[in-house]
TISEVEX-288212 format. One line per 8 residues: their letters; for each residue y, x, z of N, C-alpha, C. Coordinates in steps of 0.2 Angstrom, whole numbers, padded with zeros to 4 digits. Layout:
# TISEVEX-288212
a) Y,X,Z,Y,X,Z,Y,X,Z  ...;
END
This chain:
# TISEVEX-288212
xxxxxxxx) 0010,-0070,0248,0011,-0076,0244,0007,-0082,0247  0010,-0087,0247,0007,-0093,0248,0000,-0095,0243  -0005,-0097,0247,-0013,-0096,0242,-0013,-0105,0242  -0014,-0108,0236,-0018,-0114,0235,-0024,-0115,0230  -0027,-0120,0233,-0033,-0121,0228,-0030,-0128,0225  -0033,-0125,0216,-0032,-0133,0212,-0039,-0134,0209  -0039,-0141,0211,-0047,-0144,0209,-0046,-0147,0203  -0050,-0142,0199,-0048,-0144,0191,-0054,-0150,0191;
xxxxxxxx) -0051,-0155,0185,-0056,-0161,0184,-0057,-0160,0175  -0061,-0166,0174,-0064,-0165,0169,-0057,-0168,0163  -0055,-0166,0159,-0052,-0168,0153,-0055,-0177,0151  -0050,-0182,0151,-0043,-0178,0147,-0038,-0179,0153  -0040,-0179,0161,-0036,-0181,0165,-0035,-0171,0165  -0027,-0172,0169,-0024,-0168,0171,-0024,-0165,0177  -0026,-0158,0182,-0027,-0159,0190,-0019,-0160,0191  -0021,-0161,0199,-0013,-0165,0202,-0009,-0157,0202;
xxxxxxxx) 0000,-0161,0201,0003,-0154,0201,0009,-0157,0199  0016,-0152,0201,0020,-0157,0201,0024,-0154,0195  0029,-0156,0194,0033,-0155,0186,0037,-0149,0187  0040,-0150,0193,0046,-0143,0196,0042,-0140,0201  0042,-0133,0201,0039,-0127,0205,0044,-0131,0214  0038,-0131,0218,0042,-0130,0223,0041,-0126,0227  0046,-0119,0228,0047,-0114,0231,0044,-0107,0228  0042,-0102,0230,0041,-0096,0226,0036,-0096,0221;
xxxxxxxx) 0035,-0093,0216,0027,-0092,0214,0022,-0091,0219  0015,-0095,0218,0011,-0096,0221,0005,-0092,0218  -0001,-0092,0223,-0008,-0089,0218,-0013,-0095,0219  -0012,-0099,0213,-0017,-0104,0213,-0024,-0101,0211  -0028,-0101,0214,-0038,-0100,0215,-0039,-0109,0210  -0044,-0106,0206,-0047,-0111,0203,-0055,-0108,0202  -0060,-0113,0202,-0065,-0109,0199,-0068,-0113,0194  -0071,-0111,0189,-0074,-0112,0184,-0083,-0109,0185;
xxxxxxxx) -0090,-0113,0182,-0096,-0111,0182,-0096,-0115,0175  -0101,-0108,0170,-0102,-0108,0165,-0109,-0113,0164  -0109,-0118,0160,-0114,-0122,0158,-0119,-0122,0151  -0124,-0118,0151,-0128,-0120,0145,-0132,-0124,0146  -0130,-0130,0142,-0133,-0138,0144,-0135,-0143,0134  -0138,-0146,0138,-0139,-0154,0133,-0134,-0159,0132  -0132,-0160,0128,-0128,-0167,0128,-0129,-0169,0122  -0125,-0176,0120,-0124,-0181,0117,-0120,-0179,0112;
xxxxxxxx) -0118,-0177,0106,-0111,-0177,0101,-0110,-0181,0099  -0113,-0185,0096,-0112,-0192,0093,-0118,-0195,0095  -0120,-0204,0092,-0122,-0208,0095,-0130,-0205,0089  -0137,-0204,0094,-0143,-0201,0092,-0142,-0194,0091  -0138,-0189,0090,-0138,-0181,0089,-0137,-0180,0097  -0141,-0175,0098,-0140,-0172,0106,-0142,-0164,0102  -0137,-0160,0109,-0137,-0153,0104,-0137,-0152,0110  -0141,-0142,0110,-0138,-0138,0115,-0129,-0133,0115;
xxxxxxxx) -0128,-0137,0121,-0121,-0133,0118,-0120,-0130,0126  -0114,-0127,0124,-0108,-0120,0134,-0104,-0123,0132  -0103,-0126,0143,-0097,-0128,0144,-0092,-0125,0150  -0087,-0126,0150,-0084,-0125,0157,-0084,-0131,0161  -0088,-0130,0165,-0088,-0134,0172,-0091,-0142,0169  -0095,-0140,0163,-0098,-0146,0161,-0094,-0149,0158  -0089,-0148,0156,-0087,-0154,0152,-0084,-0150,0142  -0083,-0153,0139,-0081,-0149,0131,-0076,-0153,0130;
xxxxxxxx) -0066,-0152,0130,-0066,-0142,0132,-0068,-0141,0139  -0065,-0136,0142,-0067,-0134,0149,-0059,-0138,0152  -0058,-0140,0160,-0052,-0143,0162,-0046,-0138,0160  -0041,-0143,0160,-0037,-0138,0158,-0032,-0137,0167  -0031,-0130,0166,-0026,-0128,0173,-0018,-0127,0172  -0017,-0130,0178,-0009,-0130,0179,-0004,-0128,0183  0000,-0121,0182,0004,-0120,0185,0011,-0117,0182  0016,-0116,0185,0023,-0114,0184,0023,-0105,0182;
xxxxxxxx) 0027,-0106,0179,0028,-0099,0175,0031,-0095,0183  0027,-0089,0182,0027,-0083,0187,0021,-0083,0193  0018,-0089,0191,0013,-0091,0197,0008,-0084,0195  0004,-0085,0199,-0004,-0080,0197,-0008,-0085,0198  -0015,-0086,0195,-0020,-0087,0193,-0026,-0083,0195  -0027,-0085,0201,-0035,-0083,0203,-0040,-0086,0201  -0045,-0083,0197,-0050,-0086,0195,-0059,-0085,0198  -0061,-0089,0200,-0067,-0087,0201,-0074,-0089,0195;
xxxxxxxx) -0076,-0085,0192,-0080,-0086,0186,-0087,-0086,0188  -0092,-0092,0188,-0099,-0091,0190,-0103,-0093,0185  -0109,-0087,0183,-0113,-0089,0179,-0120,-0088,0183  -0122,-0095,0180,-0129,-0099,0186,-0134,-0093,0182  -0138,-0092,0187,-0144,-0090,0186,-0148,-0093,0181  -0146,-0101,0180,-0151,-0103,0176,-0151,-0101,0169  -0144,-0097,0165,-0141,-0097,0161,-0145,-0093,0156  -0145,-0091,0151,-0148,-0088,0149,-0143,-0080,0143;
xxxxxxxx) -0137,-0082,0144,-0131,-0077,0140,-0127,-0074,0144  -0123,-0070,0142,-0117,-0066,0146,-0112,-0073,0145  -0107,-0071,0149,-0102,-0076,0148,-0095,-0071,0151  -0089,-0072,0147,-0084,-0072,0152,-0078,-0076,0149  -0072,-0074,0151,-0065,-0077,0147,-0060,-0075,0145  -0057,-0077,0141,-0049,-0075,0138,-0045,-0078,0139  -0040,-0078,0142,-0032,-0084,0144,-0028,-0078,0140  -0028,-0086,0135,-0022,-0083,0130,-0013,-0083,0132;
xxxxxxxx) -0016,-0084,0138,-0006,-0084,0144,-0006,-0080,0148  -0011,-0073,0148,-0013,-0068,0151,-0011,-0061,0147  -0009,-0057,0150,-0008,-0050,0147,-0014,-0043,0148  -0015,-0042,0144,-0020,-0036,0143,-0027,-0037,0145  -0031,-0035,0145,-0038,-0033,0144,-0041,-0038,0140  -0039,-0039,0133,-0043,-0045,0130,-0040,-0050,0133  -0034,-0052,0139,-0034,-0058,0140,-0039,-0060,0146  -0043,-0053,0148,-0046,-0054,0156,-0054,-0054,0154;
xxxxxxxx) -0054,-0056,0148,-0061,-0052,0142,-0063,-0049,0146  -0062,-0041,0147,-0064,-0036,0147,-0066,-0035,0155  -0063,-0040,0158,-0061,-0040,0166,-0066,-0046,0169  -0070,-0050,0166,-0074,-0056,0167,-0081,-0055,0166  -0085,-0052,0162,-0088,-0052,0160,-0097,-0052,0164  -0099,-0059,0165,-0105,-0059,0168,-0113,-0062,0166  -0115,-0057,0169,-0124,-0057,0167,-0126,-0066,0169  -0132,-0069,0167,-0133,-0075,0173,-0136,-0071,0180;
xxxxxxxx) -0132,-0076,0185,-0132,-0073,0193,-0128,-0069,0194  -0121,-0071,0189,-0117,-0066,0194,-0111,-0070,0194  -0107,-0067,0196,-0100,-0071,0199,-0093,-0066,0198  -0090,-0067,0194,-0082,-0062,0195,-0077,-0067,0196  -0070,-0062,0200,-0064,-0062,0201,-0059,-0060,0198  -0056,-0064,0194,-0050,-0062,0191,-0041,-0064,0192  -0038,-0060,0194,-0032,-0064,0192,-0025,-0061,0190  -0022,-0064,0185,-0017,-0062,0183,-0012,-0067,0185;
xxxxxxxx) -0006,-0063,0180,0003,-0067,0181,0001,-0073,0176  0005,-0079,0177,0008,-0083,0171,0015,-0082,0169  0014,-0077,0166,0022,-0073,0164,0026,-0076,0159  0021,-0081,0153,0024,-0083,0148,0023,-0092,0150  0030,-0095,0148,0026,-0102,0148,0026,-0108,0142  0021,-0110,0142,0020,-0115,0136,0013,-0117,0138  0008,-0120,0133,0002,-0120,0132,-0004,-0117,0128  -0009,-0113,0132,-0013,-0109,0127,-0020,-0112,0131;
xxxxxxxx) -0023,-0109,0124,-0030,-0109,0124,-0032,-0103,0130  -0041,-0104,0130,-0044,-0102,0134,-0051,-0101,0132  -0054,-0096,0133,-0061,-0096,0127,-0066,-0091,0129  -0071,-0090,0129,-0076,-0084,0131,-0076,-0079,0124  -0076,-0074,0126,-0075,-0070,0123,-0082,-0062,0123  -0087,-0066,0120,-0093,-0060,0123,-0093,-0054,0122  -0090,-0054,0114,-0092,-0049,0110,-0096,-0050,0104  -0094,-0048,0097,-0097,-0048,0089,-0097,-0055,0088;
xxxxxxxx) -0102,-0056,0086,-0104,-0063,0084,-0104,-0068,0089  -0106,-0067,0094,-0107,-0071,0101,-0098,-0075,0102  -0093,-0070,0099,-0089,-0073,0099,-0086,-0081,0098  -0086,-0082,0091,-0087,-0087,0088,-0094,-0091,0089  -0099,-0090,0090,-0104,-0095,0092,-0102,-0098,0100  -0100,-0093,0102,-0098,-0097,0112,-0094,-0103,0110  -0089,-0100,0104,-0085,-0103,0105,-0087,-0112,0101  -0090,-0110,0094,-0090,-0116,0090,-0097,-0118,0097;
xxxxxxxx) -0098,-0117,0100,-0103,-0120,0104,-0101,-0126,0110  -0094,-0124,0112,-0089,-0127,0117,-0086,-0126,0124  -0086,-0117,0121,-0084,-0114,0128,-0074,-0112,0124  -0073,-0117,0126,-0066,-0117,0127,-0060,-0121,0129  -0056,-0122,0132,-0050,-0125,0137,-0043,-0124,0134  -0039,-0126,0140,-0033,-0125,0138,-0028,-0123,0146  -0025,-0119,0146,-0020,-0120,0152,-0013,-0120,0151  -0007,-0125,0154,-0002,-0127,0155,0004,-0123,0159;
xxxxxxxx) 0007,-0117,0156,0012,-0113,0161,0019,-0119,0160  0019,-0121,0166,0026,-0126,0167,0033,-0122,0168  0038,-0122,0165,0044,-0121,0169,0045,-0120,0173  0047,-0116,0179,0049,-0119,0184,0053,-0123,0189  0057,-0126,0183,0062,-0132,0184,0062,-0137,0178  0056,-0138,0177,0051,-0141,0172,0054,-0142,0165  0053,-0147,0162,0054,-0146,0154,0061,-0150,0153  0062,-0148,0145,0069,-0147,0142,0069,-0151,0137;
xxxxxxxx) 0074,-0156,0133,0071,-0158,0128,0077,-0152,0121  0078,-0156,0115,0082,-0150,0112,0088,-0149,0113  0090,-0155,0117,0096,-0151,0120,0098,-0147,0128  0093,-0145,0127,0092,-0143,0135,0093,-0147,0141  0091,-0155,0141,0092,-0160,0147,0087,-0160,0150  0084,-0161,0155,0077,-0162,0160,0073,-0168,0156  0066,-0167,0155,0063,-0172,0151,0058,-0174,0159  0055,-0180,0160,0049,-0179,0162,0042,-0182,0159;
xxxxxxxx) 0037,-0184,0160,0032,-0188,0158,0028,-0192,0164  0028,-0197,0163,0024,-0202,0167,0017,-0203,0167  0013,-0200,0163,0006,-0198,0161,0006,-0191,0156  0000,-0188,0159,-0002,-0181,0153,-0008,-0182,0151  -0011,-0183,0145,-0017,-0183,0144,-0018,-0174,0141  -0026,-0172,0141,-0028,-0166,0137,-0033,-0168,0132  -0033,-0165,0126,-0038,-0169,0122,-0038,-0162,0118  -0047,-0159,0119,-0048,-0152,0117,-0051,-0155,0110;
xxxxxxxx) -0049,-0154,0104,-0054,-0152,0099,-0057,-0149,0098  -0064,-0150,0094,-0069,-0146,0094,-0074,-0147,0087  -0075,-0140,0084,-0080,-0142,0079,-0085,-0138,0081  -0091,-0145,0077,-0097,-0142,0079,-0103,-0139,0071  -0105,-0137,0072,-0110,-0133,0066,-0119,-0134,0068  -0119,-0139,0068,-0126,-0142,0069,-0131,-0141,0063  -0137,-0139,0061,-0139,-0139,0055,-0143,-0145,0055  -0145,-0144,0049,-0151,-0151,0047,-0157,-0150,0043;
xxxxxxxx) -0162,-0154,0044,-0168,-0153,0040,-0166,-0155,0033  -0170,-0153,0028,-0169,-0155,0021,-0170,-0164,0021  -0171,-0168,0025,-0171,-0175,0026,-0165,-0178,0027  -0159,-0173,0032,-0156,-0175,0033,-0152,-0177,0041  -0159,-0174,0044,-0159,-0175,0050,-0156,-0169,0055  -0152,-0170,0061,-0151,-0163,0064,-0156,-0160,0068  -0157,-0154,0067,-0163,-0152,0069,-0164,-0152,0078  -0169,-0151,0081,-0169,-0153,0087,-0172,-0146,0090;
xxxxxxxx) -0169,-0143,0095,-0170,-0134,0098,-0171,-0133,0104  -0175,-0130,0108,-0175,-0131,0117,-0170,-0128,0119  -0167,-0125,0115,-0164,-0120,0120,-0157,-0117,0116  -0151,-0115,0117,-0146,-0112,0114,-0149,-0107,0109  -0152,-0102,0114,-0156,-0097,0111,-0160,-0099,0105  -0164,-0104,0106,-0168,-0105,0101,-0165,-0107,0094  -0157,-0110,0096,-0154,-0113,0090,-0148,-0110,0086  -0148,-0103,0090,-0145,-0098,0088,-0145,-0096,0080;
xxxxxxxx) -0150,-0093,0077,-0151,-0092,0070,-0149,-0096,0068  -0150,-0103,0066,-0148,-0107,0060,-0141,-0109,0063  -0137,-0111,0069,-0130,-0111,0069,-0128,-0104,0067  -0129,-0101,0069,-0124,-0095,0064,-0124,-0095,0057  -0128,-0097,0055,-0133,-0098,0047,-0126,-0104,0044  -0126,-0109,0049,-0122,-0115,0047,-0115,-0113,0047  -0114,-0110,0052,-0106,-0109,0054,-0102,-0105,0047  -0107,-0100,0046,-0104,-0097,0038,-0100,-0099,0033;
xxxxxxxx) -0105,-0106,0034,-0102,-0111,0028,-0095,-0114,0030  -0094,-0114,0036,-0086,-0115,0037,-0084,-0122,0037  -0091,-0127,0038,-0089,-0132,0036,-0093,-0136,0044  -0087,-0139,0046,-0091,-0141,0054,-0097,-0151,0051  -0101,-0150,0056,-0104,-0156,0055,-0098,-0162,0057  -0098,-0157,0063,-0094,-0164,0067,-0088,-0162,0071  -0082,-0164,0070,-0076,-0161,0071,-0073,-0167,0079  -0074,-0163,0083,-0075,-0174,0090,-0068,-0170,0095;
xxxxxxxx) -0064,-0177,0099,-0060,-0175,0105,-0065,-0175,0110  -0065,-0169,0114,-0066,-0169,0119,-0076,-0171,0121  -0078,-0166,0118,-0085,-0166,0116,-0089,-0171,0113  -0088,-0176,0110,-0093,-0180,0108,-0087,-0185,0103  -0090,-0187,0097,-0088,-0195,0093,-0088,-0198,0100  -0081,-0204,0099,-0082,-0210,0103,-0078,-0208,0111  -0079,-0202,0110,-0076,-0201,0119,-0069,-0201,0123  -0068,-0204,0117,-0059,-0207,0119,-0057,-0213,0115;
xxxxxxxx) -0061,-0215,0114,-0062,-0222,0110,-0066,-0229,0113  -0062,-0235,0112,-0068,-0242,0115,-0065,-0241,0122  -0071,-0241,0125,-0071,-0240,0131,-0067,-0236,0136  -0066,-0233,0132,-0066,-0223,0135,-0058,-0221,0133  -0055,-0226,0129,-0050,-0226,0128,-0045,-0225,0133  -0038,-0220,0131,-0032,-0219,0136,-0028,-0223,0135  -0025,-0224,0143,-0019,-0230,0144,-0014,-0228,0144  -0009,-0233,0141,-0002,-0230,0143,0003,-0239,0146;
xxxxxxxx) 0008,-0237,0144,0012,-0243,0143,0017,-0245,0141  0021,-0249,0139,0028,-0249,0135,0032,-0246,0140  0037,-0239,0139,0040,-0238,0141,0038,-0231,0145  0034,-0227,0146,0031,-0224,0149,0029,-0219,0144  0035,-0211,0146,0033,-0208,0142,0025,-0203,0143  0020,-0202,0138,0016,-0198,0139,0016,-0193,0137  0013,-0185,0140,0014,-0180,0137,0007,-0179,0134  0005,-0177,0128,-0003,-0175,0123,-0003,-0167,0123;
xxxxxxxx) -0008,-0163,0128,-0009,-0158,0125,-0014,-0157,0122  -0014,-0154,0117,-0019,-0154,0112,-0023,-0148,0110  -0026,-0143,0108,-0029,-0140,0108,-0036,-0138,0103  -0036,-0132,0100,-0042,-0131,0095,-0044,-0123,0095  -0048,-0122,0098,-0051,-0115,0098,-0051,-0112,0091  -0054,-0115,0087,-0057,-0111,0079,-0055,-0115,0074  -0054,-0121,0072,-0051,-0125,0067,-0044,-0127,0068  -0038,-0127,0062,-0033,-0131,0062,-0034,-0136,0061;
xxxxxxxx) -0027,-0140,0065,-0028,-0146,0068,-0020,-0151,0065  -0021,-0156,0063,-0013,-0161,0063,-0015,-0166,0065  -0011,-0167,0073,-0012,-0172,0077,-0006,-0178,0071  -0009,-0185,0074,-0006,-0191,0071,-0005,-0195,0076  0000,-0198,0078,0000,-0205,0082,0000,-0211,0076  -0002,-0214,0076,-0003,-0222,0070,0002,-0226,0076  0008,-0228,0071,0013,-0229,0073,0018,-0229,0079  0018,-0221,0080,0022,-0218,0085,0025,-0213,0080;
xxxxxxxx) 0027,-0209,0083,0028,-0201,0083,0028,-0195,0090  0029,-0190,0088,0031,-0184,0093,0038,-0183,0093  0042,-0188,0099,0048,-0189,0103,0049,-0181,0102  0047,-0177,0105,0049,-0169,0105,0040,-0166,0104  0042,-0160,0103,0034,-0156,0100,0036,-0151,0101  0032,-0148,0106,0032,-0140,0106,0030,-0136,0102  0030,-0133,0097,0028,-0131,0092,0027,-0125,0095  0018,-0123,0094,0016,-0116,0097,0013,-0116,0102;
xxxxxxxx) 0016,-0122,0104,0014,-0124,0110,0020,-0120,0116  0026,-0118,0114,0030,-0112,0117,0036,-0115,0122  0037,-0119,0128,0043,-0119,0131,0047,-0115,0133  0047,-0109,0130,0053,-0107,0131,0057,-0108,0126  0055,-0111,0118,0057,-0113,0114,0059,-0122,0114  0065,-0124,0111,0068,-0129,0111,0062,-0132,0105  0060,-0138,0109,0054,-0141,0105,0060,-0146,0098  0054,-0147,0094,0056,-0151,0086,0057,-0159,0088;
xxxxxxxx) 0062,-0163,0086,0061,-0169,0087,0056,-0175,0082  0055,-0178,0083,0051,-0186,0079,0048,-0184,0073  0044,-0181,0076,0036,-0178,0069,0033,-0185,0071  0034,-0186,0062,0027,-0192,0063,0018,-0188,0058  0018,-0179,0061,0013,-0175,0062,0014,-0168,0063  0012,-0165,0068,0013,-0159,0067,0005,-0154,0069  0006,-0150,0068,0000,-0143,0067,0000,-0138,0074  -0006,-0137,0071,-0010,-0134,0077,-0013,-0129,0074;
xxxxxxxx) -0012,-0124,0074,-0016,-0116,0071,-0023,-0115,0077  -0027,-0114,0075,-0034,-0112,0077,-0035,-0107,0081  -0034,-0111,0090,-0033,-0103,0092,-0027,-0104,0098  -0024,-0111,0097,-0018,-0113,0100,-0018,-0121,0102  -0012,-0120,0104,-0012,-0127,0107,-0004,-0129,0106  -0006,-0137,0108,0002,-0139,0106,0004,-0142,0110  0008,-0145,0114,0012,-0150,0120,0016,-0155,0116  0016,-0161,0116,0020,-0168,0112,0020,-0172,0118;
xxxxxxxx) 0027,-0172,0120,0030,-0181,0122,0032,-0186,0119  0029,-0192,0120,0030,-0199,0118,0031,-0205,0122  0037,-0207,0121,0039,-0215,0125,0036,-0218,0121  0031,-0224,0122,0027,-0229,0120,0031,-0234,0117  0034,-0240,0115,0039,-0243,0113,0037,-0251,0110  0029,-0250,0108,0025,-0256,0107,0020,-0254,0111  0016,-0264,0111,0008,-0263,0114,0003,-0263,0109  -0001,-0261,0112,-0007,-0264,0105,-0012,-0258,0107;
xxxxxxxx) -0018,-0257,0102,-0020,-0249,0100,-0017,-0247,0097  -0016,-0241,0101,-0013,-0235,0095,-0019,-0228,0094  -0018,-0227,0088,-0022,-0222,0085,-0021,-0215,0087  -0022,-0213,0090,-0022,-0204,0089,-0027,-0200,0086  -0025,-0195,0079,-0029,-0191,0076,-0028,-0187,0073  -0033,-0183,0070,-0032,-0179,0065,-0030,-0181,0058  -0024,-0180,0057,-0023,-0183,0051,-0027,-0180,0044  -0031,-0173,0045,-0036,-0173,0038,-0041,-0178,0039;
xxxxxxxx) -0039,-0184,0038,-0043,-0191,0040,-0053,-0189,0038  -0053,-0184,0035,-0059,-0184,0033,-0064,-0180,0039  -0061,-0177,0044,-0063,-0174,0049,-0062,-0181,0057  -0055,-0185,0056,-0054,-0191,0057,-0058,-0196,0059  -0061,-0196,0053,-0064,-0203,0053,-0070,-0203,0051  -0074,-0198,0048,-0081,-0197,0044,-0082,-0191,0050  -0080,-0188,0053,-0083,-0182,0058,-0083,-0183,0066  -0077,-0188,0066,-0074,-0189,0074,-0069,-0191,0076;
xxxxxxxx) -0064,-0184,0075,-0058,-0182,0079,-0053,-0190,0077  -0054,-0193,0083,-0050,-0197,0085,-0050,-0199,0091  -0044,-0203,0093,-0044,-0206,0100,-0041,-0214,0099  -0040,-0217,0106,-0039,-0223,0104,-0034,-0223,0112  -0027,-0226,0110,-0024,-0227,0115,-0020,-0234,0119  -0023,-0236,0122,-0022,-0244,0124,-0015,-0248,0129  -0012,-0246,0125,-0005,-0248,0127,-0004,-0255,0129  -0002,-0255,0136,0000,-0264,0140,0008,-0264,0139;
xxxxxxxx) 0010,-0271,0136,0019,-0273,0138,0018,-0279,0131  0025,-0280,0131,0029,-0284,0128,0029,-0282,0121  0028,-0285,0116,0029,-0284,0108,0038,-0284,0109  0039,-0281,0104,0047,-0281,0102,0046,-0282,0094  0047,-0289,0091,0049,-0292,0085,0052,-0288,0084  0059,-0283,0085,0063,-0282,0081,0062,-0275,0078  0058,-0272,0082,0054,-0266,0079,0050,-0268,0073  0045,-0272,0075,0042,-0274,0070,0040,-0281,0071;
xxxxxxxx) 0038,-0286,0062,0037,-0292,0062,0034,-0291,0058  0029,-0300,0057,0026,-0302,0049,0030,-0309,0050  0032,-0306,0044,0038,-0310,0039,0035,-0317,0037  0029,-0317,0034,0025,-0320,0031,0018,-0319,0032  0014,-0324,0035,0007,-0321,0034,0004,-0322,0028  -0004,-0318,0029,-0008,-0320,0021,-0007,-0324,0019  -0006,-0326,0013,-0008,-0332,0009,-0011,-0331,0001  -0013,-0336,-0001,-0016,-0336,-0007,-0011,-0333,-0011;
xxxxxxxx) -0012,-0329,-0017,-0009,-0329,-0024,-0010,-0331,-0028  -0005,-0333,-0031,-0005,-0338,-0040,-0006,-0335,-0044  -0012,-0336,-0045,-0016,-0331,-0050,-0016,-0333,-0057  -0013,-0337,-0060,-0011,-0341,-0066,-0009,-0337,-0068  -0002,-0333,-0066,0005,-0331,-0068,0001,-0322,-0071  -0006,-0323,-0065,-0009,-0313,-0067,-0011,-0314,-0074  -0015,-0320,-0071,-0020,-0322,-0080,-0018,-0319,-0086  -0012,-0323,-0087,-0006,-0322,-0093,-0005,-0317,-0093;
xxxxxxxx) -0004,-0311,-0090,-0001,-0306,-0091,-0006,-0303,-0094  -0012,-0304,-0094,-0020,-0300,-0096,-0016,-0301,-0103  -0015,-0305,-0107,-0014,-0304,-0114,-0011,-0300,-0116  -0007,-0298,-0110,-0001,-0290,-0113,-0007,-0284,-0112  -0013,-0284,-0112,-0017,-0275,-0111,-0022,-0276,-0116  -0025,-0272,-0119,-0028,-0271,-0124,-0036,-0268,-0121  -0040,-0269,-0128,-0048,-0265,-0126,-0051,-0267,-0121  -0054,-0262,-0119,-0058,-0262,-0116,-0054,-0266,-0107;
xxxxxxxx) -0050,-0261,-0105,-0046,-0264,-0101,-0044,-0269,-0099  -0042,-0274,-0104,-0042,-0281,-0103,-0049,-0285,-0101  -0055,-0282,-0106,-0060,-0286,-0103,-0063,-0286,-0097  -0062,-0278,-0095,-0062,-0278,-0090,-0059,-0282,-0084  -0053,-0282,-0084,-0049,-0286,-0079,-0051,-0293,-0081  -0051,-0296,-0085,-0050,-0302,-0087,-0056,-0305,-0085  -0062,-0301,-0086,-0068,-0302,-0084,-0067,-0305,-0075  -0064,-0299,-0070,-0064,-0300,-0065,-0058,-0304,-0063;
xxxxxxx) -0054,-0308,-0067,-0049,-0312,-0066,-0054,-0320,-0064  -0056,-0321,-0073,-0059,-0325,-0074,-0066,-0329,-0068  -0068,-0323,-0064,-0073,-0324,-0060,-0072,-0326,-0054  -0065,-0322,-0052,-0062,-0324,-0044,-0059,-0332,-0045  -0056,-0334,-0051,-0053,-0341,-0050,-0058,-0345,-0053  -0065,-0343,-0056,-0070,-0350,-0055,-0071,-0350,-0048  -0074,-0343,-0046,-0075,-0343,-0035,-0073,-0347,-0033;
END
C-alpha cells in the first residue's frame, strides 16, 4: 500500500488533505510526542497541564474511511507519567489503549483500520484514576474519517467546504486557595492530590476552546467570508457541550458526529455528549463578528468556551436592517400609567421615573 506522512498542525487549523480519497486506501504515519508542560489558561493563571504535541486539544488527523493510521507515540524522557492513547475510530484493544502504552523514554507504534467514518475523539487512556485526570488535564484530540467520495448533505448530494476549522473543548479543574487565588504547583505531580480532590466536585473552574480563555477570540479570531461555506469540528473529552453560532445556524450537523448517517438540517444549537465530537457545515451569509459558543452561556461567558468569527463581504439589508435607530422615549405617557399600580410598587417605580426625567 501506498505510505504517506501527514504533518499534523496545531488546532484550530486543519492538516492539508483532500475531500475525495484519491485512489486506494492509504497508511497514513502521523506522529504525536506527549507533553507535560506550563501554560497560560486564562489571562494571570498558568497551570501545569498534558498535551499532544503541545497544543490543548492534541491536532486533529485526517483521513478517508478504510485508510490505516500509523501512529508513532513518543513519550520524552523528560516526562514524568505513563502515557498512551485511544482513537474512538479504532476497533479493539481499548481503542490502541492496551497497544500504546509508554513509560518516559519510550516510543511506540500503532496502527489500525479507519473502518468507521465520521468524527471521534482521541484521549489517553492510563488506567484508574489517571484516566480522567490525563484527560481533565488536556490530553485529548479529535480525528476526521472522511468518505471516500467525501460528504453528503440530507439528500444524499456532494456537499463541500471552503474552510475547516477544529475547536477542542476543554474543562479545567484548577483548585484555589481559601483567598481565592489558584494555587501555584511545580509540577503535574505536585498538583495531582488537590486536582483530583477538585474534579470530584464536577464542577470545572474553566471550561476554554482550544486550551486557554481568549484563544479564538480578538486577535486570534477565525476568518471566514460571505459565501464560503465552513465546516466546525467540535469536540469534548469529559463535559457535554451545545455548540451556538450568534446569528447563524448549522446548515447540516452531523449528529454523533456519524457520516454515514444523513446529517440534521438548520439547528440554531445542537449537542455534543462527553466523549464525542460533532461536524457542522455553514455558508456564512452576513459580515460582521459572529459568535461561536457554548450555549450553557455560564460556562460561555463566565468560564470561556467561546470563539469569535470574523466574517469579510457585503451586508445584505434584506436579511437584516434597523428600521429605526435609538431614540429617546416619551416618558410622559409611562408616568401616567404609574397611577394605575398600587403600594409599594408604584413608589417604587415612580420613584425611579421621577428621577430619570429630572436627569
Amino acid at each position: 500500500m501506498e505510505r504517506v506522512t501527514q504533518e499534523l498542525v496545531a488546532p484550530p487549523l486543519l492538516p492539508e488533505h483532500t475531500q475525495i480519497a484519491v485512489g486506494p486506501p492509504k497508511v497514513v504515519k502521523i506522529r504525536m510526542i506527549v507533553e507535560e508542560k506550563e501554560m497560560e489558561v486564562a489571562p494571570g493563571v498558568t497551570a501545569h497541564v498534558m498535551a499532544f504535541n503541545g497544543s490543548i486539544p492534541g491536532p486533529i488527523v485526517v483521513v478517508h474511511q478504510y485508510d490505516y493510521v500509523e501512529l508513532t507515540l513518543v513519550n520524552p524522557i523528560t516526562n514524568t507519567m505513563v502515557h498512551n492513547i485511544d482513537f474512538h475510530a479504532a476497533t479493539g484493544a481499548l481503542g490502541g489503549g492496551a497497544l500504546t502504552k509508554v513509560a518516559p523514554g519510550q516510543e511506540v507504534v500503532l496502527r489500525f483500520q479507519a473502518i468507521k467514518k465520521g468524527v471521534f475523539i482521541y484521549h489517553c487512556v492510563p488506567g484508574g484514576v489517571m484516566i480522567p485526570l490525563h484527560v481533565a488535564l488536556g490530553l485529548s484530540g479529535a480525528i476526521m474519517v472522511l468518505p471516500r467520495d467525501g460528504l453528503r448533505d440530507d439528500q444524499g448530494n456532494p456537499v463541500t467546504y471552503d474552510k475547516a476549522y477544529y475547536i477542542g473543548e476543554q474543562g479545567f479543574y484548577f483548585p484555589q486557595d481559601v483567598d481565592g487565588n489558584y494555587i501555584k504547583y511545580s509540577s503535574v505531580i505536585d498538583s495531582m492530590p488537590e486536582v483530583l480532590q477538585q474534579m470530584r466536585k464536577l464542577t470545572p473552574s474553566h471550561t476554554v476552546f482550544n486550551g486557554s480563555v481568549g484563544s479564538l477570540t480578538g486577535a486570534n479570531a477565525l476568518t471566514a467570508k460571505v459565501g464560503e461555506s465552513v465546516l466546525f469540528i467540535h469536540s469534548q473529552g469529559n463535559e457535554d457541550s451545545r455548540p451556538h453560532l450568534i446569528g447563524g445556524h448549522g446548515d447540516f450537523v452531523w449528529e454523533g458526529g456519524s457520516f454515514n448517517d444523513a446529517p440534521v438540517t438548520d439547528r440554531e444549537t445542537w449537542f455534543i455528549p462527553g466523549g464525542s465530537a460533532v461536524a457542522t457545515l455553514y455558508k456564512f451569509k452576513q459580515p460582521g463578528v459572529n459568535v461561536y459558543l457554548n450555549h450553557n452561556l455560564i460556562q460561555a461567558i463566565q468560564l470561556g468556551a467561546a470563539a469569535h468569527v470574523f466574517v469579510e463581504g457585503e451586508w445584505n439589508n434584506d436579511l437584516m436592517e434597523q428600521v429605526k435607530p435609538p431614540s429617546a422615549i416619551e416618558w410622559s405617557g409611562y408616568c401616567k400609567y404609574l397611577h394605575f399600580l398600587q403600594g409599594d410598587r408604584y413608589e417604587q417605580v415612580y420613584t425611579r421615573c421621577s428621577s430619570f426625567l429630572t436627569d
